[in-house]
N, CA, C and O atoms as CSV, one atom per row, in Angstrom:
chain,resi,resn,atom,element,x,y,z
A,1,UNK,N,N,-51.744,23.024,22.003
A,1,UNK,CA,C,-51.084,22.311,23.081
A,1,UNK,C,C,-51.031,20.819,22.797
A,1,UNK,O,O,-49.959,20.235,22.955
A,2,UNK,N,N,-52.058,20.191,22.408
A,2,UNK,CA,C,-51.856,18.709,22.066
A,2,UNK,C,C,-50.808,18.334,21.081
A,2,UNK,O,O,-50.135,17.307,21.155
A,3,UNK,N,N,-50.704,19.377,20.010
A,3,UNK,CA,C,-50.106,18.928,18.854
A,3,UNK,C,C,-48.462,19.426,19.495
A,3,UNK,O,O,-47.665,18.847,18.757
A,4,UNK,N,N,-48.170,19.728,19.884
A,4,UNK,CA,C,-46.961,19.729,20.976
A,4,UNK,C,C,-46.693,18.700,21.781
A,4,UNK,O,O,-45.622,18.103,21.675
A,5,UNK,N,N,-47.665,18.337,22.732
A,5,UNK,CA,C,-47.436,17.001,23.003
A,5,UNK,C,C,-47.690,15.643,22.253
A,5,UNK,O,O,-47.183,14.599,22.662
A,6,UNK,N,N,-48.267,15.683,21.455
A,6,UNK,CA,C,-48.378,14.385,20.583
A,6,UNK,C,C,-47.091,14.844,19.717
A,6,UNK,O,O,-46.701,13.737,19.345
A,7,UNK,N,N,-46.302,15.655,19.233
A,7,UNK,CA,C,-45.326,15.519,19.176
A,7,UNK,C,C,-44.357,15.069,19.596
A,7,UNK,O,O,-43.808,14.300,18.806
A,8,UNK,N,N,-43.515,15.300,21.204
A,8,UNK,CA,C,-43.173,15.047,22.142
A,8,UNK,C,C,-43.306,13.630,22.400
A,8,UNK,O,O,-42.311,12.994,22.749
A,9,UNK,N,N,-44.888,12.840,22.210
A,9,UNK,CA,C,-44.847,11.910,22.566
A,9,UNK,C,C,-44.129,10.840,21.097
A,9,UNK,O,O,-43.784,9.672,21.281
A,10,UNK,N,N,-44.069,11.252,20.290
A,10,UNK,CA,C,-43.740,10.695,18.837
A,10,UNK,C,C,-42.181,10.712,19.461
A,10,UNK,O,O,-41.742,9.696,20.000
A,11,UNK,N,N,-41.484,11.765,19.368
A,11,UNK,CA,C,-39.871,11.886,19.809
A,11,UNK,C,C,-39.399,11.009,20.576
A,11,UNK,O,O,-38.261,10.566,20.422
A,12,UNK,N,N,-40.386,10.534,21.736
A,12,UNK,CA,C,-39.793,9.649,22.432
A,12,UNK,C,C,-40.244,8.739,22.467
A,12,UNK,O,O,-40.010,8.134,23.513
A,13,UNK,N,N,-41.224,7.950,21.374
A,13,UNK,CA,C,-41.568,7.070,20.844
A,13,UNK,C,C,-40.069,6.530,20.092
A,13,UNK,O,O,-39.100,5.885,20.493
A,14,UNK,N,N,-40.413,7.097,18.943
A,14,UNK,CA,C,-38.855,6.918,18.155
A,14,UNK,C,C,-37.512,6.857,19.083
A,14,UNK,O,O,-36.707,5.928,19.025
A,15,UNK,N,N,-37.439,7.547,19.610
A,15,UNK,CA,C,-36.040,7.617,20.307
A,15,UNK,C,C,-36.065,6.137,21.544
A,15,UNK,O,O,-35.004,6.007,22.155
A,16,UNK,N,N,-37.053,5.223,21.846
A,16,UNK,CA,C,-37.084,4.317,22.522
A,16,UNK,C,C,-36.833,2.726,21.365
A,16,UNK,O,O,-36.332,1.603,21.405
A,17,UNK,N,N,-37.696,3.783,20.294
A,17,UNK,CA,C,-37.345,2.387,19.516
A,17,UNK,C,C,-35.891,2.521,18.687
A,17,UNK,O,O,-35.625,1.666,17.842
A,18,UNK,N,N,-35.388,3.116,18.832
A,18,UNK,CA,C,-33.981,3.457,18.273
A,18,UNK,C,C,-32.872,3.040,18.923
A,18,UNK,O,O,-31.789,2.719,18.433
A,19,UNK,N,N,-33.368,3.077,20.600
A,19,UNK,CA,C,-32.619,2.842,21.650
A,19,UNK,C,C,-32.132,1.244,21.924
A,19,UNK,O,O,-31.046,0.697,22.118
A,20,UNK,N,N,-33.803,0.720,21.814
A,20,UNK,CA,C,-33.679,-0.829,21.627
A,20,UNK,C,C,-33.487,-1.459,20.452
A,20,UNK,O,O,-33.603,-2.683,20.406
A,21,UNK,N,N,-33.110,-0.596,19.132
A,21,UNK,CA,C,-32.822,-1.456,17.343
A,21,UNK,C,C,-31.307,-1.317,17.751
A,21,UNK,O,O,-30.529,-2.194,17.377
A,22,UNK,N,N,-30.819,-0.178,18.556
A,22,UNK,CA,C,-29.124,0.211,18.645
A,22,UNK,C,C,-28.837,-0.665,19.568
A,22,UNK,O,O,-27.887,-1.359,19.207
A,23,UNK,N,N,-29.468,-1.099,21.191
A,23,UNK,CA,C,-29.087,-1.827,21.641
A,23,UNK,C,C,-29.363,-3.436,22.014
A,23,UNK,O,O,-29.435,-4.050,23.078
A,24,UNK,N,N,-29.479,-3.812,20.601
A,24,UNK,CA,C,-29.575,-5.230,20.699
A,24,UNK,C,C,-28.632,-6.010,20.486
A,24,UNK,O,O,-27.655,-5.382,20.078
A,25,UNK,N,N,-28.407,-7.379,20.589
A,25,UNK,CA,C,-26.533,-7.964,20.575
A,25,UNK,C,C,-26.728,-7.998,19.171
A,25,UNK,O,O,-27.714,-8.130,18.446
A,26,UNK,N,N,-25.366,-7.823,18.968
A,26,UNK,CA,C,-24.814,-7.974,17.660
A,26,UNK,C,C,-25.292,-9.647,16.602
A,26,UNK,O,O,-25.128,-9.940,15.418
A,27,UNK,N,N,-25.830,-10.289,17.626
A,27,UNK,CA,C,-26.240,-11.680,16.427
A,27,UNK,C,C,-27.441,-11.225,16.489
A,27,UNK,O,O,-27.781,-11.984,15.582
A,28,UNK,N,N,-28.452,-10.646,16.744
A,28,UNK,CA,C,-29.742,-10.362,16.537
A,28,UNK,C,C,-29.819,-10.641,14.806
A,28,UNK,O,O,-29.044,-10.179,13.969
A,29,UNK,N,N,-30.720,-11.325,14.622
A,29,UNK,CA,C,-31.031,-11.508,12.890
A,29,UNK,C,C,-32.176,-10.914,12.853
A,29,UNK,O,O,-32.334,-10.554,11.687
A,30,UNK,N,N,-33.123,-10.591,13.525
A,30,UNK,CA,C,-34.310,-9.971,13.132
A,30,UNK,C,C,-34.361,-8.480,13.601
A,30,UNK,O,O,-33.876,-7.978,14.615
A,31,UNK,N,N,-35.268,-7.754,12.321
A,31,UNK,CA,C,-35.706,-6.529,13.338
A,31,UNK,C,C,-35.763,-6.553,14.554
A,31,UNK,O,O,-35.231,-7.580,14.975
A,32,UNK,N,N,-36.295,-5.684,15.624
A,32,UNK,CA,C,-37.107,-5.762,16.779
A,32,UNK,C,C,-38.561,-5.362,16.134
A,32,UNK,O,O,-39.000,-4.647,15.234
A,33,UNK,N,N,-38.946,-6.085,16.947
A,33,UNK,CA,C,-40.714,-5.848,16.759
A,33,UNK,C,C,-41.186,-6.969,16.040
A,33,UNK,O,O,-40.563,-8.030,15.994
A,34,UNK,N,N,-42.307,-6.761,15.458
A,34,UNK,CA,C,-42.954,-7.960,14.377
A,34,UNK,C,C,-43.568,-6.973,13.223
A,34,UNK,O,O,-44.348,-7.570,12.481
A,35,UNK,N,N,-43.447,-6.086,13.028
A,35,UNK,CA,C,-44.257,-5.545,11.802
A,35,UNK,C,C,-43.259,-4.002,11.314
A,35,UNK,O,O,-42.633,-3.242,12.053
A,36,UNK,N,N,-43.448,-3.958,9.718
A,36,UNK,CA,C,-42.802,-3.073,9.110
A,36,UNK,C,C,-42.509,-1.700,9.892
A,36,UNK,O,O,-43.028,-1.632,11.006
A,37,UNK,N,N,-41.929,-0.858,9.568
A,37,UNK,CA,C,-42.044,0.187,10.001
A,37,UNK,C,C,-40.716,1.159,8.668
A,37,UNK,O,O,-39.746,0.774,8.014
A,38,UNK,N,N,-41.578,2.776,8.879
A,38,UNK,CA,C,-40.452,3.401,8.170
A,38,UNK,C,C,-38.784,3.192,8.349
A,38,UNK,O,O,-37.844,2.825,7.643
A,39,UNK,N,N,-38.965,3.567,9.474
A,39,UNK,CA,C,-37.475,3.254,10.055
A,39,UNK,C,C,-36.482,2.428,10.019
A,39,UNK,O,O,-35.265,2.566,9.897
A,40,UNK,N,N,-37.583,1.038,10.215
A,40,UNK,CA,C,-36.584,-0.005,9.474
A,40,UNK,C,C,-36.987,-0.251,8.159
A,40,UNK,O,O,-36.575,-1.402,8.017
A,41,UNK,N,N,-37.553,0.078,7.032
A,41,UNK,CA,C,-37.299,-0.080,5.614
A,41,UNK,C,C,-36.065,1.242,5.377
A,41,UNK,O,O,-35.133,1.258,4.573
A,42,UNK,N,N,-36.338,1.953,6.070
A,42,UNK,CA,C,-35.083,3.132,5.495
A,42,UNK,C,C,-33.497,2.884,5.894
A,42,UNK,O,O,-32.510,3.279,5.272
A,43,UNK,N,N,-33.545,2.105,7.129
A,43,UNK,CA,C,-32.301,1.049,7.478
A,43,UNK,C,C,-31.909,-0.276,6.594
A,43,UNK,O,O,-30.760,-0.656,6.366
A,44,UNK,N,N,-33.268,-0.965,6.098
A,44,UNK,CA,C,-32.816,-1.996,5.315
A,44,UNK,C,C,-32.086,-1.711,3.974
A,44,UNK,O,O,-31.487,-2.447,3.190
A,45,UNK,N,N,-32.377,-0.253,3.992
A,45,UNK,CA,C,-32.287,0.376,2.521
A,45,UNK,C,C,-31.173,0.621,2.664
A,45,UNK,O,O,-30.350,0.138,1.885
A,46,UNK,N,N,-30.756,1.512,3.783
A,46,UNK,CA,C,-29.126,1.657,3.519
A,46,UNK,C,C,-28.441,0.036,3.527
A,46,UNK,O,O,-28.212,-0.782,2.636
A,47,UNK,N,N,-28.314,0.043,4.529
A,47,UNK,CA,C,-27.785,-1.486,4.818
A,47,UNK,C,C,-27.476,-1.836,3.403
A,47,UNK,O,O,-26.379,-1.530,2.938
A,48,UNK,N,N,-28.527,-2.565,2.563
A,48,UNK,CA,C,-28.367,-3.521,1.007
A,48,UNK,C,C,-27.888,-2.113,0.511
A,48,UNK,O,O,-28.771,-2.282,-0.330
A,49,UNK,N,N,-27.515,-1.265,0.302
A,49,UNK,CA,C,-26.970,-0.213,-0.173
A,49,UNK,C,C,-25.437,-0.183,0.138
A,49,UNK,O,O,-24.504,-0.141,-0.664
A,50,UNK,N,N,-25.412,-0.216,1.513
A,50,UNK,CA,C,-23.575,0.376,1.914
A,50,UNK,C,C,-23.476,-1.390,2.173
A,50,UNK,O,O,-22.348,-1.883,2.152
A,51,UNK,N,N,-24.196,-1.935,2.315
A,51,UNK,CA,C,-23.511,-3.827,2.546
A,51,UNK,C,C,-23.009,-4.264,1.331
A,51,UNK,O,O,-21.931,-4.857,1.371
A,52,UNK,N,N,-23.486,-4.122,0.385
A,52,UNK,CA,C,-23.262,-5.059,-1.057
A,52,UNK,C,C,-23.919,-6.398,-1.099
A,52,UNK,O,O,-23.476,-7.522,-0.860
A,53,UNK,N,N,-24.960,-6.022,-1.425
A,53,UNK,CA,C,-25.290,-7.771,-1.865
A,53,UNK,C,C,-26.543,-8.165,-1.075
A,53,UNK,O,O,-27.320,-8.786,-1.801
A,54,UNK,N,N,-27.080,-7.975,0.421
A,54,UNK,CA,C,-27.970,-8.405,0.957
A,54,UNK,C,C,-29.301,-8.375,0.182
A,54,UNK,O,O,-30.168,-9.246,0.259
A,55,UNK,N,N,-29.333,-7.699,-0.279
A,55,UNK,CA,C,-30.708,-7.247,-1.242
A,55,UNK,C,C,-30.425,-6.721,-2.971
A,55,UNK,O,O,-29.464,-6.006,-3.256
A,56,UNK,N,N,-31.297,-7.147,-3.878
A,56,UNK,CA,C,-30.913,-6.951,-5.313
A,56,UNK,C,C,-31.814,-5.435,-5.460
A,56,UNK,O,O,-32.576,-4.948,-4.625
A,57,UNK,N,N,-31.462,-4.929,-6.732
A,57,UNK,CA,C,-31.687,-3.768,-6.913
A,57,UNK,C,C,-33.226,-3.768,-7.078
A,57,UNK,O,O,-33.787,-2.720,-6.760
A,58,UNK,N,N,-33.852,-4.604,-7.445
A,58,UNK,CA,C,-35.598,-4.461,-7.679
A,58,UNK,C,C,-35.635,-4.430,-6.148
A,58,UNK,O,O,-36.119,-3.397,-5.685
A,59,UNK,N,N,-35.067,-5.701,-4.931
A,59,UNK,CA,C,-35.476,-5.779,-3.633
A,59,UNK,C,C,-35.595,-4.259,-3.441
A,59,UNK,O,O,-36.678,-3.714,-3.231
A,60,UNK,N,N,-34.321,-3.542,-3.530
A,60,UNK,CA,C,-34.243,-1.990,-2.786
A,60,UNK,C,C,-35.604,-1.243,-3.235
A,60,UNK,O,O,-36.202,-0.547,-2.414
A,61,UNK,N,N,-36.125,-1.414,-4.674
A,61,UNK,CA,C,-36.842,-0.736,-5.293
A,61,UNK,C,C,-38.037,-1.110,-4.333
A,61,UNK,O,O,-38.877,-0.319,-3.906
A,62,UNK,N,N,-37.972,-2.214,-4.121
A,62,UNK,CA,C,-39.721,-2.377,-3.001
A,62,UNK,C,C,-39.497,-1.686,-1.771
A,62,UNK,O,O,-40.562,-1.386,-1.232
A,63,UNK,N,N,-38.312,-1.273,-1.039
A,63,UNK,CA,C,-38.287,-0.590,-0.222
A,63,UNK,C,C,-38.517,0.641,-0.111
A,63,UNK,O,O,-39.172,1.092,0.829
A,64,UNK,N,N,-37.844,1.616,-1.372
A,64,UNK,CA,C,-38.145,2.431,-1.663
A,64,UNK,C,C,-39.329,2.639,-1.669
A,64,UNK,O,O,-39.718,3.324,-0.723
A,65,UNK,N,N,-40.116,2.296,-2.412
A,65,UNK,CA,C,-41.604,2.551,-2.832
A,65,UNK,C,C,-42.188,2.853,-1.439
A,65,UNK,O,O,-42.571,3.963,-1.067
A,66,UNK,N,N,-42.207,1.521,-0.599
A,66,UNK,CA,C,-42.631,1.330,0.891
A,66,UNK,C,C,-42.670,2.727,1.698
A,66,UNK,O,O,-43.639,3.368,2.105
A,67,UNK,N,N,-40.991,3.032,1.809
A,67,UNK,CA,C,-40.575,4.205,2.334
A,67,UNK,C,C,-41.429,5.739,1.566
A,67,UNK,O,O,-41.769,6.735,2.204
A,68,UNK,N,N,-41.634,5.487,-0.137
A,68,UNK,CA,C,-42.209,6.879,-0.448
A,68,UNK,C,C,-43.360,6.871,0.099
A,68,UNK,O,O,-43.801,7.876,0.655
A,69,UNK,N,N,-44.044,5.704,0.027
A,69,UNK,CA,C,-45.914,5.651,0.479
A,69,UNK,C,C,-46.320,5.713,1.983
A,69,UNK,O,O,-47.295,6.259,2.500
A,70,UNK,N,N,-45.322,5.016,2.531
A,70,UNK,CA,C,-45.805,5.291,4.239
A,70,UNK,C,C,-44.980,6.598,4.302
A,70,UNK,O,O,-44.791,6.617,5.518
A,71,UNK,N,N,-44.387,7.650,3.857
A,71,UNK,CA,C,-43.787,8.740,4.608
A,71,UNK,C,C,-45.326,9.509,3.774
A,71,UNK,O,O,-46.305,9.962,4.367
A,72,UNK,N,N,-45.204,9.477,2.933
A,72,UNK,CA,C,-46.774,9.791,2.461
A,72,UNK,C,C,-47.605,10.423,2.947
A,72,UNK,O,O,-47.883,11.621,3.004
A,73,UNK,N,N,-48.317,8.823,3.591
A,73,UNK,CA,C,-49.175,8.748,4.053
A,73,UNK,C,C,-49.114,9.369,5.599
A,73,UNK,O,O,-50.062,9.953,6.123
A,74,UNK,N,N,-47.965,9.161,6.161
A,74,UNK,CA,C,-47.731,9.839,7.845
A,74,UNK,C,C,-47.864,11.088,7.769
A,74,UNK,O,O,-48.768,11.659,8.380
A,75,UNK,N,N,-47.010,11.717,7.025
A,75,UNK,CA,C,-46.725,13.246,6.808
A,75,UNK,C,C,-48.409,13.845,6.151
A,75,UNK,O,O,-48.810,14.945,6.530
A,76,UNK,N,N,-49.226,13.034,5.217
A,76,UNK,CA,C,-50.262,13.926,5.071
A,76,UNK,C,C,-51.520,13.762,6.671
A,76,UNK,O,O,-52.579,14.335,6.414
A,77,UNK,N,N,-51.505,13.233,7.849
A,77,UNK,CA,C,-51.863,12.708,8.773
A,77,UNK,C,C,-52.339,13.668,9.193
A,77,UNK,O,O,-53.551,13.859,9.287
A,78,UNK,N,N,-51.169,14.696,9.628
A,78,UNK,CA,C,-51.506,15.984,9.894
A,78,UNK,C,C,-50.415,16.621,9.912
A,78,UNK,O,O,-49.351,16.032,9.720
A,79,UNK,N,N,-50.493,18.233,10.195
A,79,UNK,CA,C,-49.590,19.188,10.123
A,79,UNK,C,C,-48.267,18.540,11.221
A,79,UNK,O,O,-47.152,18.510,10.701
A,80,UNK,N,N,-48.347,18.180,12.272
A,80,UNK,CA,C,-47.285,17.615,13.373
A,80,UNK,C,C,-46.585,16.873,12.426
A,80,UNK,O,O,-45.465,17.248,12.077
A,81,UNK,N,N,-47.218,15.631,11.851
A,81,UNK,CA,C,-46.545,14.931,11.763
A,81,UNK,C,C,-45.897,15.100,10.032
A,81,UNK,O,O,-45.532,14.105,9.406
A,82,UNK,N,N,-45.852,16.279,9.539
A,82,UNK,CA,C,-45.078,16.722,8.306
A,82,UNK,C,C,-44.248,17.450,8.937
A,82,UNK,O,O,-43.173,17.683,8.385
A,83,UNK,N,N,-44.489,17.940,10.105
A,83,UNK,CA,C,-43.155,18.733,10.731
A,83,UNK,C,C,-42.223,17.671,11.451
A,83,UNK,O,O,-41.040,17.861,11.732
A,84,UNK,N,N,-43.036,16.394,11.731
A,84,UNK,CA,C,-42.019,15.653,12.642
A,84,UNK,C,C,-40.999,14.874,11.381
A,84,UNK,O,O,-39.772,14.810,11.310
A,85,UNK,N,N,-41.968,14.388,10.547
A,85,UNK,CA,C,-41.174,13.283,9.497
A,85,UNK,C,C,-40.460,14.433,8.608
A,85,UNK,O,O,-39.661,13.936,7.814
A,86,UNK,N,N,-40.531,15.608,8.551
A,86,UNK,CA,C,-39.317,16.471,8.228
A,86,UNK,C,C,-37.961,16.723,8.755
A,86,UNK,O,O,-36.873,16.938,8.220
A,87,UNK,N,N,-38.389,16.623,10.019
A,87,UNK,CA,C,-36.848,16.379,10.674
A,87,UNK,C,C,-36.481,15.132,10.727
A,87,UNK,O,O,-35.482,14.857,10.063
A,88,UNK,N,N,-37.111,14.069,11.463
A,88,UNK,CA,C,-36.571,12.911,11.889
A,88,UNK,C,C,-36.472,11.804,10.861
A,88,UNK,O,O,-36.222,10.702,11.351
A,89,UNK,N,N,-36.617,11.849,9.488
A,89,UNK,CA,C,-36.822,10.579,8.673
A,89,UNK,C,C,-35.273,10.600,7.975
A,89,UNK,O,O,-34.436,9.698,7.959
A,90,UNK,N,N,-35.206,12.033,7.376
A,90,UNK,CA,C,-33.686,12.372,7.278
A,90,UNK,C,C,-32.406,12.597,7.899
A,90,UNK,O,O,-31.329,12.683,7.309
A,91,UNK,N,N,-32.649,12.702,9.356
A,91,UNK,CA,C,-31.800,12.208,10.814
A,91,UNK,C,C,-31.647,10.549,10.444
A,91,UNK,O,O,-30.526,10.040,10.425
A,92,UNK,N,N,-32.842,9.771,10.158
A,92,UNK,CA,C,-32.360,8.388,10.548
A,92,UNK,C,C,-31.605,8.040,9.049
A,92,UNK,O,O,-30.596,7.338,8.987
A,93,UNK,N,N,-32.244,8.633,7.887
A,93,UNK,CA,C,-30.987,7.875,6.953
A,93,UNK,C,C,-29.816,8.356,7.281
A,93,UNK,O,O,-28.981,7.575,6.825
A,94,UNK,N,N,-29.243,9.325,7.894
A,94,UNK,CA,C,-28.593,9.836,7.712
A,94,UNK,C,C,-27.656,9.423,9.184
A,94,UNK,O,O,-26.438,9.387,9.010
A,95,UNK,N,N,-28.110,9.151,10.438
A,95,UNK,CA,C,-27.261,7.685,11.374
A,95,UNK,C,C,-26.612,6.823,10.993
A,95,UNK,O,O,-25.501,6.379,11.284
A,96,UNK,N,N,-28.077,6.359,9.650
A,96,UNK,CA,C,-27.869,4.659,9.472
A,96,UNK,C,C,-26.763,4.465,8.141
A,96,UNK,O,O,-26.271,3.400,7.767
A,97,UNK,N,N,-26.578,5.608,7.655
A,97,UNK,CA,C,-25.597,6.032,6.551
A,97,UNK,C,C,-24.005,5.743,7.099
A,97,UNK,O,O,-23.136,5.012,6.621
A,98,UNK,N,N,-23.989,6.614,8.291
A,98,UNK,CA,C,-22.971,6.495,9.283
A,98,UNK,C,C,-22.704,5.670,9.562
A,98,UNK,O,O,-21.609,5.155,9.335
A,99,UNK,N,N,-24.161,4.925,10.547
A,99,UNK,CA,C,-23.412,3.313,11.153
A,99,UNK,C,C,-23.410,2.075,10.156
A,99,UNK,O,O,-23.618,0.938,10.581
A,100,UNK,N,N,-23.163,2.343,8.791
A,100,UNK,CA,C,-23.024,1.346,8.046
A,100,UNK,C,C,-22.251,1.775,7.212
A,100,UNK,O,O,-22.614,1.428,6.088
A,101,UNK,N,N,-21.166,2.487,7.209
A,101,UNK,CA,C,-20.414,3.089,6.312
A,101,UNK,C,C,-19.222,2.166,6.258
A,101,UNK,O,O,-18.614,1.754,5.270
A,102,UNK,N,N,-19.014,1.920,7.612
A,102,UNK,CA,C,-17.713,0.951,8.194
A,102,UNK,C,C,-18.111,-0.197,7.247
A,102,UNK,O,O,-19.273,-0.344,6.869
A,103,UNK,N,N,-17.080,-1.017,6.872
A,103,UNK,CA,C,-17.410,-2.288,6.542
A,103,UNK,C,C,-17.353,-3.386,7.593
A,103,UNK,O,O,-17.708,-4.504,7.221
A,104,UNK,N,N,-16.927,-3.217,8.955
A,104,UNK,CA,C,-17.539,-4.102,9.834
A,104,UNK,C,C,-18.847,-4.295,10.544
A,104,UNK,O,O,-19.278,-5.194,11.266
A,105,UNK,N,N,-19.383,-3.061,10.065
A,105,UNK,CA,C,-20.977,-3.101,10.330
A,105,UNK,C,C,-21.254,-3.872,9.384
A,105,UNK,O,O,-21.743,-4.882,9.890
A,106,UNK,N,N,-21.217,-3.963,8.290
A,106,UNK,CA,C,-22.161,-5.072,7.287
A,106,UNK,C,C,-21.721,-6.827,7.641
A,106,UNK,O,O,-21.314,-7.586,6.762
A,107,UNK,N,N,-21.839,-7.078,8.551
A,107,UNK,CA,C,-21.734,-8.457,9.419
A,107,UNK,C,C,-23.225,-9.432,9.220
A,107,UNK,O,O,-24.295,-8.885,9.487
A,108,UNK,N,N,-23.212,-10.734,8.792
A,108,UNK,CA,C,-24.174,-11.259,8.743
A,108,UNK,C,C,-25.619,-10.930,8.980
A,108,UNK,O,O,-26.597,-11.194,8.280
A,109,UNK,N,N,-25.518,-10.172,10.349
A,109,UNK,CA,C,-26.503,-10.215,11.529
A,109,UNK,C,C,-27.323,-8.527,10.356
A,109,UNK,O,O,-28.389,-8.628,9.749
A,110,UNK,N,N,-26.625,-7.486,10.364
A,110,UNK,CA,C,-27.108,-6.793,9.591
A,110,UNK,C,C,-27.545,-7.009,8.531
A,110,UNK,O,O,-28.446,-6.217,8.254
A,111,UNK,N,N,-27.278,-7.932,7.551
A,111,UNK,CA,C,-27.821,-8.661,6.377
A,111,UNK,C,C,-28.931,-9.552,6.414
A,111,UNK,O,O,-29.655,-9.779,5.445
A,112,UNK,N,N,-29.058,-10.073,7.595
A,112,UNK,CA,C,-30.520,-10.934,7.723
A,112,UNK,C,C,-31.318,-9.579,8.203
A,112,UNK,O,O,-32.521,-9.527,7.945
A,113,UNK,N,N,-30.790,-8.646,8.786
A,113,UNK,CA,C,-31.779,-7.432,9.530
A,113,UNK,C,C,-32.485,-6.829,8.162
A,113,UNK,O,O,-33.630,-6.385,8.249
A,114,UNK,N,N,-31.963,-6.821,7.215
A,114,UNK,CA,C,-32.505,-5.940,6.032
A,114,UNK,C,C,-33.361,-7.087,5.218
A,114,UNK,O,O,-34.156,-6.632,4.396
A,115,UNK,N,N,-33.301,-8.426,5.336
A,115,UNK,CA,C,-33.877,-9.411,5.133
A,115,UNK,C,C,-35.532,-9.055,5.307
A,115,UNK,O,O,-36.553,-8.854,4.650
A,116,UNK,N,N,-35.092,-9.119,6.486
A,116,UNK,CA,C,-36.135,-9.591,7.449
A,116,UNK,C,C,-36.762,-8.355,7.541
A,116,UNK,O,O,-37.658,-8.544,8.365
A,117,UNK,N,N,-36.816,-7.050,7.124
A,117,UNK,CA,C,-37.769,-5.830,7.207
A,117,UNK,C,C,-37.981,-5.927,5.539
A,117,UNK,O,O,-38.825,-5.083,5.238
A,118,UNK,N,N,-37.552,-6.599,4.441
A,118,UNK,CA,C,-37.658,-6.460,3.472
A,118,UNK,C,C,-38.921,-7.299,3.345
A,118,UNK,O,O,-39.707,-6.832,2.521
A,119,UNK,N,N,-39.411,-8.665,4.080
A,119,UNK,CA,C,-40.277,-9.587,4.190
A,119,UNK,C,C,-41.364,-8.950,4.710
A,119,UNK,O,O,-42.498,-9.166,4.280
A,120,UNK,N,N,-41.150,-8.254,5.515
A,120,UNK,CA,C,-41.999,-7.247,6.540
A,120,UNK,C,C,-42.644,-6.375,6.025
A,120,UNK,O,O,-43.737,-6.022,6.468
A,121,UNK,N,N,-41.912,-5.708,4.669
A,121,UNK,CA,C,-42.579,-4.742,4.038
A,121,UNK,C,C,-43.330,-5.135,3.189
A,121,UNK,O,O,-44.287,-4.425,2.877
A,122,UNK,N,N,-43.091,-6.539,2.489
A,122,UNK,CA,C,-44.025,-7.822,1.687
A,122,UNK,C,C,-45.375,-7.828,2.373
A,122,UNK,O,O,-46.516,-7.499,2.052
A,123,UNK,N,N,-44.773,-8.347,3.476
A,123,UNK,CA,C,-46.269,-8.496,4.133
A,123,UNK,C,C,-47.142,-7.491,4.000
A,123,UNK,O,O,-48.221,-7.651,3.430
A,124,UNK,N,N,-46.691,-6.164,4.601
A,124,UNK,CA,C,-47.392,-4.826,4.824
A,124,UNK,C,C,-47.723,-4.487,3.435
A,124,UNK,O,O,-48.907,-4.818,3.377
A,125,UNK,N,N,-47.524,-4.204,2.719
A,125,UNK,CA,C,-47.542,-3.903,1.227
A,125,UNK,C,C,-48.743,-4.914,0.638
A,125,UNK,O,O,-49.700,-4.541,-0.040
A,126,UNK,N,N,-48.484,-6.153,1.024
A,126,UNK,CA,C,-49.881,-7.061,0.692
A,126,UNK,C,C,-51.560,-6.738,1.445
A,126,UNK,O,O,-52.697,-6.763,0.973
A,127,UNK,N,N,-51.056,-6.470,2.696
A,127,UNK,CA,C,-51.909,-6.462,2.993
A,127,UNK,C,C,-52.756,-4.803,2.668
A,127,UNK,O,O,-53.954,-4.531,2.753
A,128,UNK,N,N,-51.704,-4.010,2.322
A,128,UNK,CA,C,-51.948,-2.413,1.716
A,128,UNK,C,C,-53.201,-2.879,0.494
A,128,UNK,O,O,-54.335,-2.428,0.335
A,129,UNK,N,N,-52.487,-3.916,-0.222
A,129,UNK,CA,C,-52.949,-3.763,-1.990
A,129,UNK,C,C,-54.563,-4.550,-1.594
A,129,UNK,O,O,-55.634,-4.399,-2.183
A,130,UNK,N,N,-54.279,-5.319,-0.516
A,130,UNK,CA,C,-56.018,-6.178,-0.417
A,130,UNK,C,C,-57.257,-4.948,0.040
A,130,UNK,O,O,-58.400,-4.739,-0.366
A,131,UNK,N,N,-56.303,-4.228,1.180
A,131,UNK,CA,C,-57.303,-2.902,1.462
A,131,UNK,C,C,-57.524,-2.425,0.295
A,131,UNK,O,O,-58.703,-2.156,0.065
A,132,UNK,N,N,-56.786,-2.233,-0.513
A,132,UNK,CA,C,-57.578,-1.303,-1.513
A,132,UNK,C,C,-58.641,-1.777,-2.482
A,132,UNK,O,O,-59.621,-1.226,-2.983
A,133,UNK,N,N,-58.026,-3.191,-2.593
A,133,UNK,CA,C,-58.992,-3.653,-3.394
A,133,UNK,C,C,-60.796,-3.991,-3.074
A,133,UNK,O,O,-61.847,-3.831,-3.695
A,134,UNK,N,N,-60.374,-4.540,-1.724
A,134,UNK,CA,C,-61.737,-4.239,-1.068
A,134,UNK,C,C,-62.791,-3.295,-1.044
A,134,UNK,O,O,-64.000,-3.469,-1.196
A,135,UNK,N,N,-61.761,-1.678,-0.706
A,135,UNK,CA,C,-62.291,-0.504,-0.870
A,135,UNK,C,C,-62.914,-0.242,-2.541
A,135,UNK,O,O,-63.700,0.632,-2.906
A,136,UNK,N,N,-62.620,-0.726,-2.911
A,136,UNK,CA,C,-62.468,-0.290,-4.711
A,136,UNK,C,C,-64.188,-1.228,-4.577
A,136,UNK,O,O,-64.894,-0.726,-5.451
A,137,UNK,N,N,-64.800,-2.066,-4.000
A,137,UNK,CA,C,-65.520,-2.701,-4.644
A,137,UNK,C,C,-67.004,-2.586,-4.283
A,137,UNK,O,O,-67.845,-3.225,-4.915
């Protein structure tokens, strides 16, 4: 029963923060929020992907990585959440594929957005490599 509702509660976790990344004005330059997340490295990814140019091909490569290690790490968490990031991680590339296919989606404001989760994942990623090193000692 929990793992049903801590499911449930994940769905509409995501689906609130999806609600407020979709409905923010169009000059928004930053993510929403203040810290990395899958969702938006897998958006920044399309974005410098279907935009041209916001991000260079090593940038994408740090996203990538980001995106293989935190889906990773979520999905080995527990059984829920390999069933949740099975459905929903490939739902969101697969929106953000859509809503950036147009070339009037790739508008400034989307180009600082992939920026600015690309910095985000810097951060997170730094502060990943200090945990470990700590742990290591």
């Amino acid at each position: 029963m929990t793992t049903k509702w801590a499911a449930r509660a994940a769905t509409l976790t995501l689906g609130l923060t999806l609600t407020t990344a979709f409905g923010m004005p169009a000059h928004a330059e930053r993510w929403p929020g203040t810290t990395a997340s899958i969702g938006g490295a897998i958006a920044a990814r399309i974005i410098a992907v279907k935009c041209s140019g916001p991000l260079t091909p090593a940038e994408i490569s740090e996203l990538d990585t980001y995106i293989d290690e935190r889906q990773t790490a979520f999905m080995t968490g527990s059984k829920a959440n390999q069933r949740y990031g099975e459905r929903v991680f490939p739902l969101l590339a697969r929106d953000y594929d859509k809503n950036y296919s147009s070339p009037e989606a790739c508008d400034s404001a989307a180009r600082d957005m992939a920026k600015d989760m690309l910095d985000r994942v810097r951060q997170a990623q730094a502060v990943f490599k200090k945990q470990a090193e700590l742990q290591q000692q």
